[in-house]
N, C-alpha and C positions, 0 to 999 in steps of 0.2 A: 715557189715564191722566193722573192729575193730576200736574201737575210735582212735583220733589223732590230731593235729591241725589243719587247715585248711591255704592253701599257698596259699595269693592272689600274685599276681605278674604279673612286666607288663619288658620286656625285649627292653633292647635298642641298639644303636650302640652307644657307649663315646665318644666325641672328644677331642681335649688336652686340652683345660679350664676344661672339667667338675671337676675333682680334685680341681682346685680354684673358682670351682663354689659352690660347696658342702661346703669351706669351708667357704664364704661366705655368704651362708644360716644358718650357725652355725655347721654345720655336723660336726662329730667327727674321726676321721681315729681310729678305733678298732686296728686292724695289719693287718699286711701284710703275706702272708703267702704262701705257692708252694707247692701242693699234687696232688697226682695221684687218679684219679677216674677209675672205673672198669665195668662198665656194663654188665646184663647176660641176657641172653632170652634162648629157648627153639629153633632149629632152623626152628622151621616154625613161629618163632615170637608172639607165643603167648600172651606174656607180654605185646609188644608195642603195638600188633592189639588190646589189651583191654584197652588200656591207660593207663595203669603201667610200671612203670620204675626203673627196680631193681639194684644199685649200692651199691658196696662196695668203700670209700674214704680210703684212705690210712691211718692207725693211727687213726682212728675214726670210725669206725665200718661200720653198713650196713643202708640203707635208700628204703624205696619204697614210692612211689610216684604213688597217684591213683586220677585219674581224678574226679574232683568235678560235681559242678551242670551241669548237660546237658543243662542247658538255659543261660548258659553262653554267652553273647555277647561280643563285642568289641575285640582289641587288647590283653586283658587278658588273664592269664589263673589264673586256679584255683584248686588246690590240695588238698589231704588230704596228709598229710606228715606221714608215719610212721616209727617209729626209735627203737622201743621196738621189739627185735628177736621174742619173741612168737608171736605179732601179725601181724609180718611181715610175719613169717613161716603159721601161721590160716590165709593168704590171697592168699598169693600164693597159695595153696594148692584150695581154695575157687574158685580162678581165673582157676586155671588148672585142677579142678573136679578132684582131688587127696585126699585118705583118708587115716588113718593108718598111719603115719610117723612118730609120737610118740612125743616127745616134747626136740628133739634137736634142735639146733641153724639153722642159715640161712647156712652155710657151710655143715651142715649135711645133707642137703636136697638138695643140689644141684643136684647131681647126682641121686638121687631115681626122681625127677624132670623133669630131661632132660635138665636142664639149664647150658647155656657154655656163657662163655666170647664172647661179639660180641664188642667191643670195648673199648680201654684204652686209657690214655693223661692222661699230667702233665696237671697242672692251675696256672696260676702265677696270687694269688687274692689281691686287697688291699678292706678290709671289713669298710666301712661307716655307720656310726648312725645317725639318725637328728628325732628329736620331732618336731611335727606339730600338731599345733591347727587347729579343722576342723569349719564348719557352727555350730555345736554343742558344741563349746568350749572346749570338750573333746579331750586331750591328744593322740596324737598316734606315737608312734616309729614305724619308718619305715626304714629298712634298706637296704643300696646300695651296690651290690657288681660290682667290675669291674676286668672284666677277661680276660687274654689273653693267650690262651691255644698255647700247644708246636706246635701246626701246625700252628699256625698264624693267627686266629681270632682271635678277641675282641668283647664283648658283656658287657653288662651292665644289671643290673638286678635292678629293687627296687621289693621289696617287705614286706609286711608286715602279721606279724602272730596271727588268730585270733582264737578263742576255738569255736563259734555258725556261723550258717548262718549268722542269723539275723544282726552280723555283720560285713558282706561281704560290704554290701555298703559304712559305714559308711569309712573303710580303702581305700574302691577302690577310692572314694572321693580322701582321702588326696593323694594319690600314683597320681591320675591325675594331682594333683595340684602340685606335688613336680615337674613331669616328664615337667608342662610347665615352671615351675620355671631354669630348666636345661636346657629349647632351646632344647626340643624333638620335633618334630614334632607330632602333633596329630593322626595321622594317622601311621606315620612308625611301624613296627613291624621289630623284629629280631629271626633268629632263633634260638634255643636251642647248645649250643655247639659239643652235640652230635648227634644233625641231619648234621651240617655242615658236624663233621668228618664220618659221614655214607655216606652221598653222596661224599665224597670226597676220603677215601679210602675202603666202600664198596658201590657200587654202587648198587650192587645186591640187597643187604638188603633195601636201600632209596629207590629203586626202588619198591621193595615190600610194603612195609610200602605207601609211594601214592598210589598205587593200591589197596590198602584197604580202605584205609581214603579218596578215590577218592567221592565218595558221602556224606561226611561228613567233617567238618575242618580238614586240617592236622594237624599230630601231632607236637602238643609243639607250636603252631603260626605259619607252613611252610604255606604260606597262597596258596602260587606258589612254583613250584621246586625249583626255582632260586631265591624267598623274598629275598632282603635283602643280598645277599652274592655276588654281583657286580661279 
């Protein structure tokens, strides 16, 4: 797989303090900001049944997202983040045992692909920063996003961005320690913005996708059909 950073992250539900909780802690409000995301797959879902998650964000290019360590435990997840076209296009292509495409962009490849748009939504984000000292007195920026997408969820995200495995734990640490500092519950999980809006305006597709992921975690934290979205 092509290099990348590696996305620990642990996803929440906000309630109306967290904002003066964050700032509180010292966290910082980065901005505020409202874009449309795009998701594509292939339609028998190739993408998601490998745990890859192909979007384009509006004004800011294209992102894939590939499932990290398979001995991932807990509430987390864990990502390799890619954002460079060429090795987003050398993954795809890797992922759907596709060869020859030559070395155009992610749009160029779309259709030699098979991949189509399976879900859009605006985000209305406000972007957090906060430094936390860990057991290692080592420095770690972690940051908080809080989202309320045009269909009416809200989700919470911390996460932090790390270049090695090796250190995976050291951030998962601090992310634990921020998420009890905000009155998370330890246990709760939330699901990914884009699982909500698949079960909720394609059933077909969230339907499929459990049915694959049925002997293994669901995707993005769905731990149940219903996790988390009351």
């Amino acid at each position: 797989m092509a290099q990348g950073l590696i996305e620990v992250e642990i996803k929440f539900i906000p309630g109306p303090g967290t904002e003066e909780r964050l700032q509180e802690l010292g966290g910082t409000l980065e901005h505020r900001v409202i874009f449309r995301d795009t998701y594509y797959d292939t339609p028998e879902l190739s993408l998601m049944r490998a745990d890859h998650w192909l979007r384009q964000r509006e004004d800011n290019g294209w992102e894939l997202k590939c499932r990290g360590a398979a001995d991932v435990l807990g509430p987390h997840t864990q990502y390799m983040e890619l954002t460079a076209e060429p090795a987003i296009v050398a993954q795809l292509c890797e992922v759907l045992e596709t060869e020859g495409l030559g070395a155009g962009g992610v749009a160029a490849v779309l259709g030699p692909l098979g991949l189509q748009e399976v879900a859009s939504f605006v985000t209305n984000r406000s972007a957090w920063k906060l430094v936390l000292l860990g057991a290692d007195e080592e420095e770690q920026l972690l940051r908080v996003d809080l989202d309320t997408a045009d269909f009416g969820y809200a989700v919470g995200e911390i996460e932090a961005l790390v270049h090695e495995e090796a250190e995976v734990p050291t951030a998962l640490e601090k992310i634990h320690r921020l998420r009890n500092m905000l009155g998370v519950p330890t246990q709760e999980t939330a699901p990914a913005k884009l699982i909500v809006y698949l079960q909720r305006f394609r059933p077909q597709v969230y339907q499929r996708l459990l049915e694959v992921n049925s002997s293994r975690e669901r995707p993005q934290g769905t731990k149940h059909p219903d996790s988390s979205l009351g």
